[in-house]
N, C-alpha and C positions, 0 to 999 in steps of 0.2 A: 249248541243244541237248542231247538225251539218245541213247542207243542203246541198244538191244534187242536180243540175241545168242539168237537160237533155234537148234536142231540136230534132226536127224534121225536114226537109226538105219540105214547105209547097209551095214552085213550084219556079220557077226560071227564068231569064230574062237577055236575052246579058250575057250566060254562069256562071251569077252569082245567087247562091242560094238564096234562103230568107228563115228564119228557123222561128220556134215556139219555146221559151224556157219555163220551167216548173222548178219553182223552190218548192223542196220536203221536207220536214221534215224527214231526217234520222231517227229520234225517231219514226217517223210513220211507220218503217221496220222493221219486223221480225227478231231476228237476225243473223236468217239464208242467209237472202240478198229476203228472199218471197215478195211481195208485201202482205201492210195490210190486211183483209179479208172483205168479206162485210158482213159479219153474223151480222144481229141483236142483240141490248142490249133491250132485251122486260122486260118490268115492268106489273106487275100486272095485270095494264087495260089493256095493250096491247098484252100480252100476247096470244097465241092461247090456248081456253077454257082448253083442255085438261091437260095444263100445269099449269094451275093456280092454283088449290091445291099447287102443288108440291111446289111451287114460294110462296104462303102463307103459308106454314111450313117452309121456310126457313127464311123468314122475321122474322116468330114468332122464329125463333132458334135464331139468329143474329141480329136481329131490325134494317138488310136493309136487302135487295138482292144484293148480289155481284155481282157483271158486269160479272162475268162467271157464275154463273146461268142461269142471262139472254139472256146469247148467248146460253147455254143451252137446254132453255125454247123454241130453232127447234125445239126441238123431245122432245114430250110427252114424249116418251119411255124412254129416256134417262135422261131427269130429272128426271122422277120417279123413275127410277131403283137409282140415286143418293140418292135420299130420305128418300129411304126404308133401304139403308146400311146404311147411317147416324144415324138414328136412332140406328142403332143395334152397328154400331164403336162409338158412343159415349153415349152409354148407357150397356158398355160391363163392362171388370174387370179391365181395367187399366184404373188410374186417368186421366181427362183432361190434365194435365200438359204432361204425356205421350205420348196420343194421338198424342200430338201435336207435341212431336219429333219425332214420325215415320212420321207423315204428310209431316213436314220440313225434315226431311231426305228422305224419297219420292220424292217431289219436286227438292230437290237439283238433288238426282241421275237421276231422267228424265229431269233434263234442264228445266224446268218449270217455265217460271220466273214469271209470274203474279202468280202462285201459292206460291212460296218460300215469296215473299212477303208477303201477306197475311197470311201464317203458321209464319213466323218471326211473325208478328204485334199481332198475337194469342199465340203462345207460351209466351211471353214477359209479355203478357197480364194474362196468367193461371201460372207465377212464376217462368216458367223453367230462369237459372240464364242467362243473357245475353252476360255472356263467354262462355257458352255451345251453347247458340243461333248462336252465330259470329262461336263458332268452326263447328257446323253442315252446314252451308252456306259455309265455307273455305273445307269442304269433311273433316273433321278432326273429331276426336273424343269427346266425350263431357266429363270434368272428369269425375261426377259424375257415378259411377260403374254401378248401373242400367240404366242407362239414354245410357253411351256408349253401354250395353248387345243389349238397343231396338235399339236403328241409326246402331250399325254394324250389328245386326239380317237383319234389312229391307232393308239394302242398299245390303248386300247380295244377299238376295229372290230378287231383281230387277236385279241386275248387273249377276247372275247364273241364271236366269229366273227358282227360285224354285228349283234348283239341290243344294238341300244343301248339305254338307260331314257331318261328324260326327263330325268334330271339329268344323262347325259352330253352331252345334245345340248344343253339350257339352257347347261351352261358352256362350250360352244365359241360357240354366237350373242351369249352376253354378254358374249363377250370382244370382239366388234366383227364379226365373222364374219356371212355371212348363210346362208340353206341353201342356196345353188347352191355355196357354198364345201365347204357338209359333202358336198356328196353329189361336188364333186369329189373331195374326200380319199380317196374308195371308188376313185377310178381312180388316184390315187397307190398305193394298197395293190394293188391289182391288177399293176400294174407291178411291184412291188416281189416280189411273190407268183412269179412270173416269174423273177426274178434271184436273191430268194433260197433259194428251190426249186432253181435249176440248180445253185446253186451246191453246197449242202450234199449234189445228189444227184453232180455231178464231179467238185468237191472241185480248181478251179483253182488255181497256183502264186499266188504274190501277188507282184505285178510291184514293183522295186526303191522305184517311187515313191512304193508306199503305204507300204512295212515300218516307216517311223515311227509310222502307227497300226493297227502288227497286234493284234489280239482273240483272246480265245477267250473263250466263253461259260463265266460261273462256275459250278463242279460245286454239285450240290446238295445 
């Protein structure tokens, strides 16, 4: 944890200042250098009407609401449109364990760090091995052969925004893949696009259960 002491100039007397100082939570900063957001973490009850379906399918999915839901749960619109892909990325053809490295490689490639958390604590959770876990956070490859086809497929489609060449798509089918699996991978990132966009633009707390795999994206 660090702190940050700024001050202000709040008037002066016989040429001498007199300031205000404001001691900050570094941890409380973006780490982009942003100031934190003031976007709401809405629960259930508090939630505005519209969103609260959306907020109780996710509870029923996860048995909480994740603090980026709840910042979320602004816009009707926008938790629902989460919702509704949810349902379809994780009730699609590739296993949970999967999912969750395109998720975590998602994350990683957009700097996401409340999200890379949370997919860490999930993938871990659905078996993917915890060396491929640490290599997908490190931008690295995961061994296992299908596991690296799906992380280099999707970190692809993000980093080419979709211009794939023929040699990324040859090495995801060669890996045993067929194209209805590639062109699902595009609503994996789509999803993804969604959480880790809200995230970076609310900049949610990180609930106690991920802080084992907190992130920050390395400076350049």
């Amino acid at each position: 944890m660090g702190w940050l002491i700024t001050s202000q100039v709040i008037g002066s007397l016989n040429s001498h200042e007199y300031r205000s100082y404001t001691v900050i939570d570094s941890d409380a900063l973006i780490h982009r250098g942003q100031p934190m957001s003031a976007f709401p973490i809405y629960t259930i009850e508090s939630t505005p009407e519209q969103s609260k379906p959306s907020l109780e399918a996710l509870q029923s999915a996860f048995g909480i609401i994740p603090n980026i839901a709840g910042a979320m749960a602004t816009s009707p619109v926008l938790i629902g449109s989460l919702v509704g892909l949810f349902a379809k990325v994780h009730g699609g053809s590739f296993s949970e364990e999967q999912v969750q490295i395109v998720l975590l490689t998602n994350a990683v490639t957009n700097a996401s760090s409340w999200a890379v958390a949370f997919h860490s604590f999930l993938a871990v959770k659905e078996g993917v091995d915890a060396t491929d876990v640490d290599a997908i956070r490190e931008r690295r490859t995961p061994k296992n052969a299908k596991s690296a086809a799906l992380s280099t497929l999707a970190r692809a489609l993000i980093e080419k925004r979709g211009h794939l060449n023929d040699k990324d798509m040859s090495a995801f089918l060669d890996a045993g893949f067929g194209k209805d699996h590639l062109l699902e991978v595009i609503g994996i990132v789509a999803a993804s696009t969604i959480t880790n966009y809200t995230g970076s633009v609310t900049n949610p707390p990180l609930e106690a259960a991920f802080q084992a795999y907190r992130w920050r994206a390395p400076t350049a």
